[in-house]
C-alpha positions in Angstrom: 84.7 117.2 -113.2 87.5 118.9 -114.8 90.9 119.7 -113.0 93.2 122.6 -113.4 96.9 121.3 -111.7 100.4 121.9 -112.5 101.8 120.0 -115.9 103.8 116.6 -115.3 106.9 115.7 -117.7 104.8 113.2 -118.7 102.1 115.4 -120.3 104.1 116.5 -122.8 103.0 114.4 -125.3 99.3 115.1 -124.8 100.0 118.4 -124.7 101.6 118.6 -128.1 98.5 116.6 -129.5 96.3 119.4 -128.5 98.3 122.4 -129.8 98.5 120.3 -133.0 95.2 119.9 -133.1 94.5 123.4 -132.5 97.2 124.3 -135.1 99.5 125.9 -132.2 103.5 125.6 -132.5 105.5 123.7 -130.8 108.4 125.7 -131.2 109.9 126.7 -128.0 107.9 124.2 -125.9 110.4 122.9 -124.3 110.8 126.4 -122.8 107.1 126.1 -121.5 106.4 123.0 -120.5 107.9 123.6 -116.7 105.3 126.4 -116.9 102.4 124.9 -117.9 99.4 123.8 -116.3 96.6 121.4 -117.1 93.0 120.6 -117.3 92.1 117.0 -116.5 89.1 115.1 -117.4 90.0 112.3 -115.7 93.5 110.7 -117.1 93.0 112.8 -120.0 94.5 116.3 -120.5 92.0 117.9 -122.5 93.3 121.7 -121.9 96.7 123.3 -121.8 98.2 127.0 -120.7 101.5 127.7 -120.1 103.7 130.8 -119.1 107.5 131.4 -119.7 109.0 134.1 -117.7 111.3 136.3 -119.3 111.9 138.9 -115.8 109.2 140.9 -115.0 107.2 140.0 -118.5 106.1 136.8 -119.8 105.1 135.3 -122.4 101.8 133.6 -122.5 101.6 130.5 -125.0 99.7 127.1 -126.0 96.4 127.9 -124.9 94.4 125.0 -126.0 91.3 122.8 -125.2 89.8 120.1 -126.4 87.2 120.4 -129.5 84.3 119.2 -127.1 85.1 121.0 -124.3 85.7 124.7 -126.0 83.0 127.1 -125.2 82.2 125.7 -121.5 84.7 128.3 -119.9 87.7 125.7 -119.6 90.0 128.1 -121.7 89.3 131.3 -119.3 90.1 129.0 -116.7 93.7 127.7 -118.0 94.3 131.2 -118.6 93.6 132.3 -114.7 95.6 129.6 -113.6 98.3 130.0 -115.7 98.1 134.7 -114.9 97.9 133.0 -111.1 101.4 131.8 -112.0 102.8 134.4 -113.4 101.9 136.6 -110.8 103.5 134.4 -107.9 106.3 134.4 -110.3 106.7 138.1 -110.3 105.6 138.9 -113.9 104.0 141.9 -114.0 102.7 141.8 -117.7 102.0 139.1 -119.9 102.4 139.4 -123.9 101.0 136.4 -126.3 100.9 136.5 -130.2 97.7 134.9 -132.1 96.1 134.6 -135.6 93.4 132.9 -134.6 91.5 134.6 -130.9 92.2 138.1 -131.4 88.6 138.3 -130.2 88.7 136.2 -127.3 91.9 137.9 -125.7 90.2 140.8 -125.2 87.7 139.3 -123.1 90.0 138.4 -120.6 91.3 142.1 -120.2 94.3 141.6 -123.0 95.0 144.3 -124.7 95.9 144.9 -128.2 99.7 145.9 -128.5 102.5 146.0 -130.8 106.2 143.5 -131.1 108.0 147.4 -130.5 106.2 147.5 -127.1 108.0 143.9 -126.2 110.8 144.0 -124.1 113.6 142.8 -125.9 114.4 139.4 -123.9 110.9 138.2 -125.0 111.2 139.6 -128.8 114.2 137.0 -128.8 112.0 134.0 -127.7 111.0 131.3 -130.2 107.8 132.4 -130.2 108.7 135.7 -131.7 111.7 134.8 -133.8 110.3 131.2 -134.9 107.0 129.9 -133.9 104.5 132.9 -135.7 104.6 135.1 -138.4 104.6 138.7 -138.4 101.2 139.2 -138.9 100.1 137.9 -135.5 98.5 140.1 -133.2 100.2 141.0 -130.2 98.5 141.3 -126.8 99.6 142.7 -123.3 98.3 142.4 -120.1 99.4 143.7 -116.6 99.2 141.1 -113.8 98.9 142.1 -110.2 101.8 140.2 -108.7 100.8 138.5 -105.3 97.2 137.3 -107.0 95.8 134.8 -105.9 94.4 131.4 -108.0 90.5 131.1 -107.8 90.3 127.4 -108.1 
């Protein structure tokens, strides 16, 4: 069965292999990866979601799973863990950028949004200034702080 825990230093490196693979940036990682959490198929991280907190908002980055494990509900399930974070974190709304699941977003209860509606600390980011183009979509969420993980 698959896990969902907390990244390790040491995932790093499979980490990056999935966002390449999923043609994700790594720019700015290093600002994630103390954020992140997992999905483990036994040794192997085969799923990735990470948050970094910028105050009350956050930025939610390098969703990715596996090629053969995409469709099965693993992704929604990074994405809960890593909303679980943000909310013990005291985030109260999450932003992301994407080219490539402005369909899927929405599913989750992200809404469609604009860069003038980010606060200007996460407008700054790598993600923002480096990492995507323009012509990403942007999407918001609000998080109910104190919410609990369903794991």
């Amino acid at each position: 069965m698959t896990s969902i825990e907390r990244a390790k230093p040491a995932d790093r490196a499979a980490i990056e292999t999935l966002l390449v693979a999923a043609d994700l940036p790594l720019i700015g990682l290093e600002l994630a990866i103390a954020t992140a959490v997992v999905a483990r198929d036994g040794d192997n991280v085969v799923g990735c979601a990470a948050v970094e907190p910028y105050g009350s908002a956050g930025l939610l980055r390098s969703v990715a799973v596996t090629k053969t494990l995409r469709g099965t509900g693993l992704g929604r399930r990074l994405v809960a863990e890593a909303e679980a974070f943000a909310a013990e974190s005291g985030i109260e709304t999450l932003f992301l950028l994407t080219e490539s699941a402005e369909d899927w977003f929405p599913r989750l209860g992200y809404e469609a949004s604009t860069r003038n509606a980010v606060p200007a600390t996460l407008a700054a980011s790598p993600e923002f200034t480096d990492a995507c183009p323009n012509s990403a979509a942007v999407f918001r969420k609000t998080i109910a702080t104190g919410w609990r993980s369903r794991r």
